[in-house]
C-alpha positions in Angstrom: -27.6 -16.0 37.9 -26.7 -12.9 35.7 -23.6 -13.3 36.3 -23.3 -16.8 34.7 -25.0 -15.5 32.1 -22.9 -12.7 31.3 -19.6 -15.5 31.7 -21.8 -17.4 28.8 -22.1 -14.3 26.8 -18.1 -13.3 26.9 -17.2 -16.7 26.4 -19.7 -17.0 23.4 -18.5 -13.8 21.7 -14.9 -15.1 22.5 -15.6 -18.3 20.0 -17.3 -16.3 17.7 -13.8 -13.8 17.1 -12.1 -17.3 16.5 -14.5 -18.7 14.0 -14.2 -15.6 12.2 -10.2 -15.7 12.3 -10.8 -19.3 11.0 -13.6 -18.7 8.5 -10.9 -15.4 6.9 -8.1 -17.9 6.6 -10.0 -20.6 5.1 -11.2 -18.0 2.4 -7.8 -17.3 1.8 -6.7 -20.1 1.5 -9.6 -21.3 -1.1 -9.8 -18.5 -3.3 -7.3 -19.5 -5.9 -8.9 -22.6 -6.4 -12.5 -21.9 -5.7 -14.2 -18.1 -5.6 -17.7 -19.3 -4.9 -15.9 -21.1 -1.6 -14.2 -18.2 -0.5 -17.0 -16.0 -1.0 -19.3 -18.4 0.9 -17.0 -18.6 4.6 -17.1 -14.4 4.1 -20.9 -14.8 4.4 -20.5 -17.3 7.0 -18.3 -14.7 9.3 -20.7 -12.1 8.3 -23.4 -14.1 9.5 -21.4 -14.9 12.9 -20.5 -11.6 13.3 -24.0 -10.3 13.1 -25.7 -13.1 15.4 -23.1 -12.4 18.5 -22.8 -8.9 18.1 -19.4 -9.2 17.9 -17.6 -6.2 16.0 -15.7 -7.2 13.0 -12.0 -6.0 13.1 -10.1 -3.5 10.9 -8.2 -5.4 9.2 -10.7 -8.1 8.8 -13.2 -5.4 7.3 -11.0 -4.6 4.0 -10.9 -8.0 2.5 -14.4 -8.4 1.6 -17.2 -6.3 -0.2 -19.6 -4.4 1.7 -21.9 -4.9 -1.1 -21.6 -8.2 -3.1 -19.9 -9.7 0.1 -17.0 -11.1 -1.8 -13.8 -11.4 -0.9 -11.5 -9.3 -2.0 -7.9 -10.2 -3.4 -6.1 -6.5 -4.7 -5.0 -6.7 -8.4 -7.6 -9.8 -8.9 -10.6 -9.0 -8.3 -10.5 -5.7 -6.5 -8.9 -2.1 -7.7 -6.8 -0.1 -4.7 -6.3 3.6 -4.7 -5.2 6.4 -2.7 -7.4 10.1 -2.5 -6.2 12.6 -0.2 -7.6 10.7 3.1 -8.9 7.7 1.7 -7.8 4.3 0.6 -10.5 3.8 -1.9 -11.3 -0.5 -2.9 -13.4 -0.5 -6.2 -14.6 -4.0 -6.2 -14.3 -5.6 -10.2 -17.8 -8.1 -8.7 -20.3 -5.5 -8.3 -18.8 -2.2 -9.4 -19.2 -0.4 -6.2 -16.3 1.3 -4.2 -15.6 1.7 -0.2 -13.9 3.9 1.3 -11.6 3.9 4.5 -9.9 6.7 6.3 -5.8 7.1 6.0 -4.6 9.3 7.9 -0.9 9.3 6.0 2.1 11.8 7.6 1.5 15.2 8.6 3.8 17.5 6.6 
C-alpha cells in the first residue's frame, strides 16, 4: 500500500514541476499586455509550489519578487546589479532587494 502511495506522491509532484513550467510561461507571455495577469499565475505557482512540496528551481526563483510576489521583467520593472558575490534584483513594486550568490571567475 505505501508503496502506491509514494508512486501517487512522485507522480503528483511530477505534475506540479509542469504546471509551474506552464504557469512561468504564461506569465511571460501576459505581462506586456496585462501585469495584474502575470503577477496572478506567479501566485498561482507559488501556491502549487508550496501545497506539493515541490522545490522551486533556480532559474525559476529570479523572475518573481520574494516580497510583493510580482514578476519580474529587468529594465521594466525590476533593477539588476552586480556586488562582489552577489547579483542583487531591486524590485521598482515594493522597493525591496534579493540577493543571489555569483560566484564569477577566480583570478
Amino acid at each position: 500500500m505505501k508503496r502506491i502511495f509514494k508512486i501517487r506522491k512522485d507522480k503528483n509532484k511530477k505534475i506540479a514541476m509542469e504546471r509551474i513550467y506552464d504557469l512561468f510561461e504564461e506569465a511571460e507571455k501576459a505581462y506586456k499586455k496585462n501585469h495584474q495577469l502575470a503577477n496572478r499565475c506567479i501566485q498561482l505557482a507559488r501556491k502549487i509550489q508550496m501545497k506539493y512540496k515541490v522545490r522551486m528551481p533556480a532559474e525559476l526563483k529570479r523572475k518573481f519578487c520574494k516580497h510583493c510576489l510580482h514578476f519580474l521583467v529587468p529594465s521594466l520593472n525590476c533593477r539588476v546589479r552586480l556586488q562582489k558575490n552577489h547579483i542583487v534584483y531591486y524590485c521598482l513594486d515594493c522597493k525591496k532587494f534579493t540577493r543571489f550568490v555569483h560566484k564569477g571567475k577566480e583570478r
